[in-house]
N, C-alpha and C positions, 0 to 999 in steps of 0.2 A: 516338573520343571521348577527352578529352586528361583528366587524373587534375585540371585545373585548375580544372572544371568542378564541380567537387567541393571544392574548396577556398577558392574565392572565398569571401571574409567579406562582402561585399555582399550578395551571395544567398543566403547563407544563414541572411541575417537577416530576410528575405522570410518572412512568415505564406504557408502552404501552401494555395492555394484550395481550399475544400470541406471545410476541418479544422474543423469544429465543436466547440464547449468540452463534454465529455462524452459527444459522439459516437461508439457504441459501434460499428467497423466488422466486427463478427462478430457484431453479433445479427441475427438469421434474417427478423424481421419488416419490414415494411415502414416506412419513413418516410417520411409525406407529401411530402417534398419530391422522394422519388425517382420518383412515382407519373408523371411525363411519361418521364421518360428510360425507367422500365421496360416502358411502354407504346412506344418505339420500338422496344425491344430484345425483345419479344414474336414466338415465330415464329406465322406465321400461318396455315399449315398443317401438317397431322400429318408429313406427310415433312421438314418442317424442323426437326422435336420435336427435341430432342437427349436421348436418355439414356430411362430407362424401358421397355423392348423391349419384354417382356412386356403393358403397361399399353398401349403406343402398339397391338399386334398386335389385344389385344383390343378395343378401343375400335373400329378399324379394320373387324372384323366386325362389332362393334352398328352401327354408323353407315352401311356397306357395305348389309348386311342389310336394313336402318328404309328405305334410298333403293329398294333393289332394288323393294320389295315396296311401296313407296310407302306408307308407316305411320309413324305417330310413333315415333321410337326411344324405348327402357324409358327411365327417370329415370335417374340418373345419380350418383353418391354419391363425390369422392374423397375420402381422407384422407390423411393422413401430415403430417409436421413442417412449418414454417412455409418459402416459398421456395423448393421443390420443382416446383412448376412447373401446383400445382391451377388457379390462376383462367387460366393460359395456353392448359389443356386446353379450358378452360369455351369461351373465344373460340376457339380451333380448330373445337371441338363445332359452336359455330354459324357459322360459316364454312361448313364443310365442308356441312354444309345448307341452306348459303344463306339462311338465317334471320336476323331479327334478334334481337339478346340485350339483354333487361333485367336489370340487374347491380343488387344490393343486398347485407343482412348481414341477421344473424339480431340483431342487437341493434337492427337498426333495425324489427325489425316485432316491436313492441311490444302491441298492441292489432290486433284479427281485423280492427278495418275500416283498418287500414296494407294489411294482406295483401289484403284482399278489392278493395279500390285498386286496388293493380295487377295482380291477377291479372284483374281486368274490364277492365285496356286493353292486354291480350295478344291479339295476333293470331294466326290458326293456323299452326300450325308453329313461333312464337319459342320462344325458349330464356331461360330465367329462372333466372339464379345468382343462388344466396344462398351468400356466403362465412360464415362462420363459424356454420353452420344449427345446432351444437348449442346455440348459444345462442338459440336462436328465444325466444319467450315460450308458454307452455304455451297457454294458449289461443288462438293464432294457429296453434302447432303443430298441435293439434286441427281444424283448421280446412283445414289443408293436407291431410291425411288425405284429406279428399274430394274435393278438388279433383285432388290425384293420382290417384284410384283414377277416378271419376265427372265429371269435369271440370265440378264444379257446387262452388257454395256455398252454406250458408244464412244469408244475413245476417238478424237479430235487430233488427225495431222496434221501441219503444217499454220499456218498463219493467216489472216487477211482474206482475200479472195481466195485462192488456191487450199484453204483449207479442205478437207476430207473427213467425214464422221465413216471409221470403223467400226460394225457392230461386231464385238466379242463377246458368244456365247460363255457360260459361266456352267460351271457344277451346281448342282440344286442344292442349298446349305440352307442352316438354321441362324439365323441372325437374333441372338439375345442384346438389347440393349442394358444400361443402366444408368441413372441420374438421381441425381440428386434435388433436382427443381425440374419435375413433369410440367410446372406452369408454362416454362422456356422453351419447351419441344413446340416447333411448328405445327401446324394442324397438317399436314403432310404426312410428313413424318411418324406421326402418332396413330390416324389413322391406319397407316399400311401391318401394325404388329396385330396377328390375331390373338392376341392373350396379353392383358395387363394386367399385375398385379403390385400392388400398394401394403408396404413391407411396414407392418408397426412396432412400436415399443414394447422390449419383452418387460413381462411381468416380475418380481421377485425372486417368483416361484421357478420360473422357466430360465433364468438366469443362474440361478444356484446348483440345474441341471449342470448348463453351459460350464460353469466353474469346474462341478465336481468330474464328470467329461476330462476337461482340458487340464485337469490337475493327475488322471491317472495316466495321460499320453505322457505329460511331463515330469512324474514320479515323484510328485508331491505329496507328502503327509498334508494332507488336509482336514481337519474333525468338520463335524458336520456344524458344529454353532458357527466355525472361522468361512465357511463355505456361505452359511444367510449371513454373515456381517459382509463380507467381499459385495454379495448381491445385491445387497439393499442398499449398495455406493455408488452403485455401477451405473445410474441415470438411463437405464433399460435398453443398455447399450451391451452386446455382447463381446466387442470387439474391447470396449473399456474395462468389462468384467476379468477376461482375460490382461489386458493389461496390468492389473492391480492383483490378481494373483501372482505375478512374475515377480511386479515389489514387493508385498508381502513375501513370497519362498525367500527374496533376497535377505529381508532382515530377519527373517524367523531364523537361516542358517547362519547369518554372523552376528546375531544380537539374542538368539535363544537355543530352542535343540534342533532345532530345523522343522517341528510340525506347529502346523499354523491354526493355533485356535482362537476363540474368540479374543482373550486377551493378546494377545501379538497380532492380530488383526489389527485389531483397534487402534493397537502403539503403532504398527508398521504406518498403517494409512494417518495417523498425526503427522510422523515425519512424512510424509508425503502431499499435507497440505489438504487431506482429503476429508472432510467432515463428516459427523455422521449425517446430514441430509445429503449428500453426495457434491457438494458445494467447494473448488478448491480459491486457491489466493484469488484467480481474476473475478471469480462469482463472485465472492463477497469485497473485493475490490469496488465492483459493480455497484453492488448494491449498499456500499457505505457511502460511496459517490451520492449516489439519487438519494439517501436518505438526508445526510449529515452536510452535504453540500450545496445541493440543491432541493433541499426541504420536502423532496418525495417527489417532485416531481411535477406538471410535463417539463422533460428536456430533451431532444435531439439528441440522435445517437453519437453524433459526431462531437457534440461537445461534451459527450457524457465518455467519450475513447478517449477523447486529449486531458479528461481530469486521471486517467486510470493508467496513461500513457501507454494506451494501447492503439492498432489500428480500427477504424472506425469495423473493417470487414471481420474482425478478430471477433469485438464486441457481437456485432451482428449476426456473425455465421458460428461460433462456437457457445459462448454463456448465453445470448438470448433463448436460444428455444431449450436448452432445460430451467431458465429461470422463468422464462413464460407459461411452461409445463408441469412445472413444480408452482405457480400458481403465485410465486412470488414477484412479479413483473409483468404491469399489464400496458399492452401496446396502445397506443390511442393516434386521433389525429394529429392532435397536438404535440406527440411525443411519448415517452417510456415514462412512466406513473410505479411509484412503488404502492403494493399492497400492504394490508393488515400483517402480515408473513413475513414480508422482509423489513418491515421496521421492527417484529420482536426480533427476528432474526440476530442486527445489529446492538439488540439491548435497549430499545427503545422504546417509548410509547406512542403507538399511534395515533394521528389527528384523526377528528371525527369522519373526517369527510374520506379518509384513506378506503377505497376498495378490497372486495377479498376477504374470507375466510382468515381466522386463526391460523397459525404455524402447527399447531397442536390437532387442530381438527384436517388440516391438510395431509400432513405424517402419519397419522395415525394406522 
């Protein structure tokens, strides 16, 4: 690849496909528009899971065990951070059982006769995810209770006195939950799953898998040096890993020859705001606020969202927990404390008293 390819002024005046105006490419959630592409890139069985050993072993025995003995396998409960890999499990789950799976949210079952809907047009055996089940609604919550325990319902006729509790038997199904805050689930609720498991941050290593995987469904030149740069960005998030391949193929095909190695990695993810510690605009937004601002720190989230002009829940639920994890933000009573890390981070020297390891000895 020739250094000209890079320097054309033609092409470089080319808007990059897929760059969206405020399009945040390291937040962890989902965006509707990715919901076809993520569903190509979905493995679809457990031996094709990438990453989770533990989680993938034991799931393997419930599901192993539930076939053996010819039984419904226990409910099913994952958690962990957003883009880890729950609702992939959910569709492996029923795969692997030959089932099929009815897929909804906890925000959408609003009212006991949403839930009592479809749990009465479950067949035996199907599998029923509800992604974000801590937010169910309380009394549809109540409601699932028996359905998981007793595979019955009691839907409620009429009003006032004259009301009528109807018990309506159900098909025997698999109820897979997933959330994102297991702290939020009732003690009810969490009880009745007979298997939980707690979905962690993939490694580098298990991540540059996940790349190389979803770069040969999607017919991407990928060299092997542009695959560990992609990884080591990716905040041990699969779902972002994948995301930051898509931008990359985008500039590697209008700004080089179309294979992505390290050097077009590196350029692609500059224009894309993405560092090499995996840090984009609102991170270090963040973290030039608490340094440069507010002298490191303690401050409240909420005044530390209105310097960066963001929402307090933005701050909170997206940059806090890779900048708490990557060691550069430490939480306290009093407030969000910059470390040793994110004052070199901004080019700074840090005060004696700043908490935390080196940037250097963190990265490493």
């Amino acid at each position: 690849m020739s250094d000209a390819s890079f320097d054309d002024e033609s092409v470089d005046d080319e808007p990059l496909p897929g760059a969206l105006p405020g399009e945040g490419p390291l937040d962890p959630q989902q965006e509707p528009a990715e919901q076809d592409v993520e569903s190509t890139l979905r493995p679809r069985r457990l031996a094709e899971f990438v990453g989770q050993p533990r989680v993938r072993e034991q799931l393997q025995l419930v599901l192993h065990g539930a076939l053996n003995r010819r039984e419904q396998p226990d409910h099913v409960l994952f958690s962990g951070p957003p883009g880890l890999g729950k609702t992939s499990l959910a569709m492996i789950m029923a795969a692997e059982l030959g089932a099929a799976i009815r897929v909804t949210s906890g925000p959408a079952l609003e009212r006991p006769g949403d839930l009592a809907a479809m749990l009465s047009n479950l067949a035996e055996g199907d599998v029923l995810f509800i992604d974000e089940i801590h937010r169910i609604a309380r009394p549809a919550e109540e409601m699932l209770y028996l359905a998981m325990e007793d595979y019955r319902v009691d839907v409620v006729v009429g009003k006032g006195p004259g009301a009528t509790s109807i018990p309506l038997e159900i098909a025997p199904f698999t109820l897979v939950g997933a959330t994102t805050r297991s702290g939020t689930l009732t003690g009810p609720l969490r009880d009745r799953f007979g298997f939980t498991a707690h979905m962690e941050f993939y490694t580098p290593d298990e991540l540059e898998l996940v790349v190389r995987r979803s770069a040969g469904i999607l017919g991407v030149d990928l060299r092997p040096d542009g695959a560990t740069e992609i990884a080591r960005r990716s905040r041990g998030t699969p779902r972002i890993a994948n995301r930051l391949l898509r931008r990359v193929r985008d500039y590697a095909e209008v700004r080089a020859d179309g294979a992505v190695t390290l050097e077009v990695a590196r350029a692609a993810l500059e224009v894309y705001d993405v560092d090499e510690f995996g840090l984009d605009r609102l991170d270090r937004a963040v973290l030039s606020a608490l340094v440069r601002s507010f002298h490191g720190g303690p401050v409240g989230v909420t005044t530390l969202a209105v310097a960066v002009g963001e929402e307090p829940t933005t701050v909170e639920e997206v940059c806090e927990p890779y900048l708490v994890r990557a060691g550069m933000l430490a939480r306290t009573s009093r407030g969000r404390v910059a470390t040793v890390a994110a004052w070199q981070h901004v080019g700074l020297t840090p005060p004696p008293h700043a908490p935390g390891e080196s940037q250097a000895a963190l990265f490493e």
